[in-house]
C-alpha positions in Angstrom: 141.8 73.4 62.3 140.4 70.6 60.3 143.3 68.9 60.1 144.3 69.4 63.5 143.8 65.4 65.3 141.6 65.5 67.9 142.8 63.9 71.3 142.2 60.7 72.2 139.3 60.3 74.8 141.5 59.2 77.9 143.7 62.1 77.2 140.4 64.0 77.1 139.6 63.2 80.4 142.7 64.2 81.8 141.1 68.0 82.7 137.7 66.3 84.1 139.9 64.3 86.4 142.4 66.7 87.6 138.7 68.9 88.1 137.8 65.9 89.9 140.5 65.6 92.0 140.8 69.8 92.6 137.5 69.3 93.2 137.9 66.8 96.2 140.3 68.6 97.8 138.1 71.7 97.6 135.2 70.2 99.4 137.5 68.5 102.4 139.1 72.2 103.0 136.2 74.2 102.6 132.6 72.5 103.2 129.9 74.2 102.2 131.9 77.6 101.5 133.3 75.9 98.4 131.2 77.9 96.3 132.9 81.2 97.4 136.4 80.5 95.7 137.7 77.1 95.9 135.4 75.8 93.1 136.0 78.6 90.9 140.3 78.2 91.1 139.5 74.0 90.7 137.9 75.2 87.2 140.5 77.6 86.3 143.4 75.0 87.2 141.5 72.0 84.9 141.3 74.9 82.3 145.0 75.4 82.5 145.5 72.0 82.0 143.3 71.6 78.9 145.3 74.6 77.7 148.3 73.2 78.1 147.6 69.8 76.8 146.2 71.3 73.9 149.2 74.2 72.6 151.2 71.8 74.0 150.8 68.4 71.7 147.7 68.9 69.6 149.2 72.3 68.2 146.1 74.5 69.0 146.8 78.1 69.4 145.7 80.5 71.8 143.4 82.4 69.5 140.8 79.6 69.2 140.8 79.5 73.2 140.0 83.2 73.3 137.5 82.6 70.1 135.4 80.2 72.3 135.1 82.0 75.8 134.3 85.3 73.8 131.4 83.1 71.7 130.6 81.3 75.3 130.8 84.2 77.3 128.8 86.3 75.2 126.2 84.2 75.0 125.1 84.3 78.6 125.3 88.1 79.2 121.7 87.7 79.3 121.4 84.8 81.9 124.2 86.8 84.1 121.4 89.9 84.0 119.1 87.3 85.2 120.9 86.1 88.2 120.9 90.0 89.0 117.6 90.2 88.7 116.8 87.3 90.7 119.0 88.6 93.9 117.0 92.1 93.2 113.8 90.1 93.4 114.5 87.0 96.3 114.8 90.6 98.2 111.9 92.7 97.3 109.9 89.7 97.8 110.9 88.9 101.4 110.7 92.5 102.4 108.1 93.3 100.8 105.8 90.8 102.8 105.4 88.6 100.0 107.1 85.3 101.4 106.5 85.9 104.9 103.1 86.1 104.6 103.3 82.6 102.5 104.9 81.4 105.6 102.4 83.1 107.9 99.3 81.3 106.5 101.1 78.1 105.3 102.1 77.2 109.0 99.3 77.1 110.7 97.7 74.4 108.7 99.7 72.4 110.8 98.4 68.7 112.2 99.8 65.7 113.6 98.4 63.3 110.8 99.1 65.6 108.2 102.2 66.8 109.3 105.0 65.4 106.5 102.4 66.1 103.9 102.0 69.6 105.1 105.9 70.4 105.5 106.8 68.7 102.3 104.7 71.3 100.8 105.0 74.2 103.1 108.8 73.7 102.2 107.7 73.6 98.7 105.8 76.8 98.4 109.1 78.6 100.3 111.9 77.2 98.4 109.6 78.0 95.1 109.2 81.7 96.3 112.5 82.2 97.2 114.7 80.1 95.0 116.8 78.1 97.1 116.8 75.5 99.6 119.4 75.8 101.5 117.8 78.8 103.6 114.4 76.9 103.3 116.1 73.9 105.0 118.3 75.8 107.1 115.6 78.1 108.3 111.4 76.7 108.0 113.7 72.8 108.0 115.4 72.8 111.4 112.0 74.6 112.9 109.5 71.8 111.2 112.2 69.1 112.7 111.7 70.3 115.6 107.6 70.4 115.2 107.7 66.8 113.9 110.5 65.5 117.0 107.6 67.1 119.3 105.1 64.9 117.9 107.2 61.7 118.2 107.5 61.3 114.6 110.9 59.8 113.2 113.4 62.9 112.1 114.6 60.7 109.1 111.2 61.2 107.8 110.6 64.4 108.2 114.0 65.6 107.0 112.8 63.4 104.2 109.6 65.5 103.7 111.6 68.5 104.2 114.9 68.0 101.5 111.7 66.6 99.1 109.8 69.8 99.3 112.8 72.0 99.3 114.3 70.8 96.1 111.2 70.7 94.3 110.9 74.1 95.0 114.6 74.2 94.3 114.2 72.7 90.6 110.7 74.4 89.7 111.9 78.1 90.9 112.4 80.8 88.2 114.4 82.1 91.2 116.9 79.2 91.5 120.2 79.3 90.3 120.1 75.8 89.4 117.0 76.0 87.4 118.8 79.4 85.7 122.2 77.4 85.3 120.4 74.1 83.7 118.4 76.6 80.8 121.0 78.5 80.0 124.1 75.7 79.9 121.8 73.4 77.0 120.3 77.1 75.5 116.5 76.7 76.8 114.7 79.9 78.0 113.9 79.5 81.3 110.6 79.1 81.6 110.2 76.7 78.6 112.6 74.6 80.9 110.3 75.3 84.0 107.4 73.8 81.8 108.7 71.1 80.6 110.1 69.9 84.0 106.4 69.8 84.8 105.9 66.6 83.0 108.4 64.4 85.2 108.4 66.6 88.4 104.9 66.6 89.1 104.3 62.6 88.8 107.3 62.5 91.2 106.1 64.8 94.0 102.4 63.3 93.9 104.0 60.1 94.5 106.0 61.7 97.3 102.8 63.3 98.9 100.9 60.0 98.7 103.9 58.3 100.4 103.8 60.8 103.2 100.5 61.4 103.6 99.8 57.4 104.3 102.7 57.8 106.2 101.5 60.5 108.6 97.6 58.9 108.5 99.2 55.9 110.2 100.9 57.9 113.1 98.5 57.8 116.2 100.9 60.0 118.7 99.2 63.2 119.3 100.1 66.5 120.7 99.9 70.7 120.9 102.3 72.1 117.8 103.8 75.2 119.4 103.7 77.7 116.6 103.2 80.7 118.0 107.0 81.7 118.0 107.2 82.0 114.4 103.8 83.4 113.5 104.0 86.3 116.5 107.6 87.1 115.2 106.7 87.0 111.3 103.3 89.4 112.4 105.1 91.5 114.8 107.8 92.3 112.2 105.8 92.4 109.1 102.5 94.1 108.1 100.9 90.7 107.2 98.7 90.9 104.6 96.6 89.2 101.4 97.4 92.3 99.5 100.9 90.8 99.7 100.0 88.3 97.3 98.9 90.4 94.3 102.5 90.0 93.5 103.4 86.3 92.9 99.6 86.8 91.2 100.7 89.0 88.7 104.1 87.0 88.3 102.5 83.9 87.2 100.1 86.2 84.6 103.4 87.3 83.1 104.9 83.8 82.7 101.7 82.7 81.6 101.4 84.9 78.8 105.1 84.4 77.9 107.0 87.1 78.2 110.8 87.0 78.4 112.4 85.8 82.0 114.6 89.0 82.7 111.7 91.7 82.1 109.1 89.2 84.4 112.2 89.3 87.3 112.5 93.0 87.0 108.8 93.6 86.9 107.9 91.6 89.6 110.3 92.9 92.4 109.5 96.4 90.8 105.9 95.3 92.1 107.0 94.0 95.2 109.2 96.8 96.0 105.9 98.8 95.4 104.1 96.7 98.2 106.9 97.4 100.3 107.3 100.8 100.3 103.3 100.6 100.9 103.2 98.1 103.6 106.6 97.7 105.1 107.6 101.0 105.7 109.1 100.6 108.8 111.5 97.6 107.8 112.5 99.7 105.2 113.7 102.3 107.8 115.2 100.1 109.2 117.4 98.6 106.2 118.2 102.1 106.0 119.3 103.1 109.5 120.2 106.7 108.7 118.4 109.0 111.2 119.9 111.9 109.4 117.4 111.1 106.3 114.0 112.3 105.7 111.3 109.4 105.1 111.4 109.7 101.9 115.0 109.6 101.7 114.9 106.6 104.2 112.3 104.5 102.2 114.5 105.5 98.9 117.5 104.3 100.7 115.9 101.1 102.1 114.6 99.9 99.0 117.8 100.4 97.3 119.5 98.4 99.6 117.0 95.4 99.6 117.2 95.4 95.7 121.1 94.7 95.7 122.9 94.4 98.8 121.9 92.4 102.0 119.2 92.9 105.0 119.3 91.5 108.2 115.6 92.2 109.9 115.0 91.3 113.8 112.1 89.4 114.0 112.8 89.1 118.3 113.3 85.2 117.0 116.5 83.8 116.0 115.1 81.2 113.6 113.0 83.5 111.5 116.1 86.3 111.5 118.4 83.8 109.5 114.8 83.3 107.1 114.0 86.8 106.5 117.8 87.9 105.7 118.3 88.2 102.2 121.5 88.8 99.8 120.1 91.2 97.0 121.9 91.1 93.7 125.1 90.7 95.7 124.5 87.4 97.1 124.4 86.1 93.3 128.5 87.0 92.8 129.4 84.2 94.1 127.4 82.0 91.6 128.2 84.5 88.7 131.7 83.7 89.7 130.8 80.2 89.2 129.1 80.5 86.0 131.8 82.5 84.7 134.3 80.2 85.3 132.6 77.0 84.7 131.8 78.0 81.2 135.4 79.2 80.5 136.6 75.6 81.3 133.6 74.4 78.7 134.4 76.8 76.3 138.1 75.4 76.3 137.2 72.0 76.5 135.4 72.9 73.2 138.0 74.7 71.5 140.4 72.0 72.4 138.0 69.3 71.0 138.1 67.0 74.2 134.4 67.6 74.4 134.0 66.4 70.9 136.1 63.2 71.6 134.7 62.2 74.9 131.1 62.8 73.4 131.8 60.9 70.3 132.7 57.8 72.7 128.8 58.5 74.3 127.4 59.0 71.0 128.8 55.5 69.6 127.6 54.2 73.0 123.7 55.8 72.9 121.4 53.8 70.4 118.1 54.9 71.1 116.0 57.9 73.5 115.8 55.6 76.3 119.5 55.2 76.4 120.3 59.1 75.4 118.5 59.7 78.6 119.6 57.0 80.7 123.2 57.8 79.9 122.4 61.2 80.8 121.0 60.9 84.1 124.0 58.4 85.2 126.7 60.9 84.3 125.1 63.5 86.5 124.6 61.1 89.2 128.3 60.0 88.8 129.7 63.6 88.4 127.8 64.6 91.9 129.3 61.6 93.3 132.6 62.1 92.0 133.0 66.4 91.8 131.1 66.5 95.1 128.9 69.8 93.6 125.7 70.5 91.3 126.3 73.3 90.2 129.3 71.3 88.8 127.5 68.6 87.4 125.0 70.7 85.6 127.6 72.0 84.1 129.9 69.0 82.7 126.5 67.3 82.3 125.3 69.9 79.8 128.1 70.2 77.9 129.3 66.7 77.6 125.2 65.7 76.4 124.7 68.8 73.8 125.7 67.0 70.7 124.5 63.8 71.1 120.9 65.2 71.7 121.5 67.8 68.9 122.6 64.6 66.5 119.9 62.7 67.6 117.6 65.1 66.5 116.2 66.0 70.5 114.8 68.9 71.6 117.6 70.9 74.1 115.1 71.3 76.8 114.8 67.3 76.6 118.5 67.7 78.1 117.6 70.7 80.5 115.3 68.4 81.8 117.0 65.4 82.2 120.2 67.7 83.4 118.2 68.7 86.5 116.1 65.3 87.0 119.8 63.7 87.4 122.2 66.5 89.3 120.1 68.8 90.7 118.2 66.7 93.0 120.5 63.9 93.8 123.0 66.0 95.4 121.4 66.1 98.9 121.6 62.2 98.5 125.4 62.0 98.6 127.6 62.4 102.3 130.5 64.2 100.6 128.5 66.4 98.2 128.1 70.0 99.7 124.4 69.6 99.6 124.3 66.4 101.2 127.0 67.9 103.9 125.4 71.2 104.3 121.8 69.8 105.2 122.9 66.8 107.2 124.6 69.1 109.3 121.8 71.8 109.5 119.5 69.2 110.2 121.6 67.3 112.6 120.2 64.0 110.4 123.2 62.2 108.8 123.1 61.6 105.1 122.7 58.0 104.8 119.5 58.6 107.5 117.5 60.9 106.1 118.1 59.4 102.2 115.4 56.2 102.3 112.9 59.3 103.0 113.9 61.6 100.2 110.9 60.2 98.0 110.6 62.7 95.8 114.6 63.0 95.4 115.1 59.4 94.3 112.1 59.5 91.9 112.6 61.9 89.5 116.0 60.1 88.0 113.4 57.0 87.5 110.6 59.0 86.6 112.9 60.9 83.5 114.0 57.1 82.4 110.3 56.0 82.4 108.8 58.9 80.3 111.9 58.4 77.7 110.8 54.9 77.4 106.9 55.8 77.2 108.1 58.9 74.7 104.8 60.9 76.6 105.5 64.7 75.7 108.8 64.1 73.5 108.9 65.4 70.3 111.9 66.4 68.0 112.1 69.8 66.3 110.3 70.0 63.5 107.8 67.2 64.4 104.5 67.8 66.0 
């Protein structure tokens, strides 16, 4: 093995490109559903070829493959659990009341000066509560557009205030799969990453607010905000109610006081599903739609389902259905899948010591923080530019940067960090990205429109260079 030469680093791109390309070809064919196969075979195809360029000319047997993805594999059991949990809770949460009474309250502080301000972090509170923000864009987004195109403001700025409060929340959420793929690629607990991303993330979003708030201080047109729709439909389907909140409440005294990610999940849509069967009975009936039951066995059958499969509710408003609908632990397969994947082709990339090579290139390259960082955040923007996906990006961004932040004596959530700061945020930016494609077309904004507006989006890669260059709140192990 130590004898065995490792490959040079064009030959070690060879699997990233031929990802690259798979990749490409993925996103024209599918769209936005490339995350329900096509991404995962691109993976396993740029895994063959590592494999085969590896037994093939560099001698390395099969057993070192299998060595790696059983190391790899089994070291995210635990983040796999957590993706379960997560689908368990985004559903006890919503049916319990939780989110939709967020919504309720958070809507109707509505106003035509405050207006971006107020949807930027309306869609912040809802893409941190439930994790993702695709379904906050797709759902509260196209129904905000709509409030701000009544009020004669410009839709490229409020899609801007929109994508910048979504993927906040998207970044910051325990819930997100992004923010659960970032930790556990580079080996952070969760919530250590959420922490840390506090130092860069909230400079960027308070310079966001400031930009919309002048923004929506200067607009003059006035007007009535028809609201009614969605707060009639979210209190005619739901038992709206403070109680509601005890949970998110008790959440955040469990991530306060540390405790590990997965029993804070499970806890807290054990809690919600507690509120639920308390104040939602009827929508649990409902989820269960089997007259032959008792009530007991009804709520028993309802709350099962919310915890792992999907619920479709009937709020009598078609915006607010697609909202409330959630996808229990099933609707995390498809990332699982991902994950599962993804990792394999890192784990080979490993084993075949491409990673190594292409690293050591970096590593020569990379003479100080600032430049460790830098070099960072301009691989994930080119890798969502060139892969067309983030989940992608986190990925090849991790594993690429591991080493050289482990050499240079940095902290791994340093990476985390930096890993979302760069991919996670920037993929809305790009046309041919599946974020950038999926919320164009939701929004019925174009890419290139909404982009100058996505303030908070375009920040946090500058913000991540700037404090590496100030070295605020960057320490290496060992070092207070």
């Amino acid at each position: 093995m130590e004898n065995r030469p490792h490959p040079h680093p064009l030959v070690a791109m060879i699997p990233v490109m031929v990802l690259i390309g798979l990749l490409v070809v993925v996103i024209i064919l599918f769209g936005s559903d490339a995350l329900s196969g096509g991404s995962q075979i691109a993976l396993l195809m740029g895994l063959a070829v590592c494999v085969t360029i590896s037994m093939t000319f560099y001698k390395v047997p099969w057993k070192a493959f299998e060595d790696q993805m059983t190391k790899t594999l089994g070291g995210i059991a635990v983040t796999l659990l957590i993706l379960l949990s997560v689908g368990m809770l985004a559903g006890s949460w919503m049916i319990s009341g939780v989110v939709p009474t967020l919504i309720y309250y958070g809507i109707q502080i509505l106003s035509p000066r405050f207006f971006l301000v107020s949807a930027c972090i309306i869609c912040s509170l809802v893409s941190l509560l439930s994790g993702s923000s695709w379904t906050t864009v797709a759902t509260l987004g196209v129904a905000l557009l709509g409030v701000g195109h009544a009020l004669g403001i410009s839709d490229a700025w409020t899609a801007g205030a929109i994508i910048s409060g979504a993927y906040f929340g998207d970044k910051m959420s325990p819930l997100s799969d992004t923010t659960i793929l970032a930790s556990s690629t580079t080996q952070v607990d969760i919530f250590d990453h959420i922490r840390y991303m506090t130092h860069t993330t909230a400079i960027s979003m308070s310079i966001a607010l400031i930009i919309f708030l002048v923004a929506g201080l200067g607009h003059t047109a006035g007007g009535d905000v028809n609201v009614q729709l969605y707060t009639q439909g979210l209190e005619k389907t739901f038992n709206i109610s403070l109680w509601t909140l005890l949970v998110p409440l008790l959440t955040g005294v469990l991530i306060a006081r540390r405790v590990p990610s997965l029993i804070v999940l499970f806890a807290s849509s054990i809690m919600a599903g507690i509120v639920a069967l308390a104040l939602q009975p009827g929508i649990l009936c409902q989820i269960a739609n089997d007259t032959s039951l008792s009530m007991t066995g009804a709520l028993t059958k309802g709350l099962s389902i919310t915890f792992f499969g999907a619920t479709a509710i009937d709020t009598g408003y078609e915006a607010l259905n697609d909202l409330v609908s959630t996808g229990g632990m099933a609707g995390m397969l498809n990332t699982i899948w991902l994950i599962i994947c993804a990792m394999c082709f890192g784990a080979t990339m490993v084993a075949s010591g491409m990673i190594e090579s292409i690293t050591g290139v970096i590593i020569r390259a990379v003479k100080s923080r600032v430049g460790m960082v830098s070099s960072t955040v301009g691989t994930g923007l080119l890798l969502n530019l060139t892969t067309g996906d983030q989940f992608i990006s986190i990925v090849l961004t991790s594993d690429m940067f591991k080493n050289v932040y482990d050499k240079m004596g940095y902290e791994r959530r340093l990476l985390s960090r930096t890993t979302e700061d760069a991919a996670t945020v920037t993929s809305v930016l790009v046309p041919w990205n599946t974020c950038g494609m999926t919320q164009a077309t939701v929004l019925g904004v174009p890419t290139l429109v909404y982009l100058p507006y996505c303030f908070f989006n375009l920040l946090c890669p500058l913000v991540t260079i700037l404090v590496a260059a100030v070295g605020w709140k960057i320490k290496k192990p060992g070092k207070d």
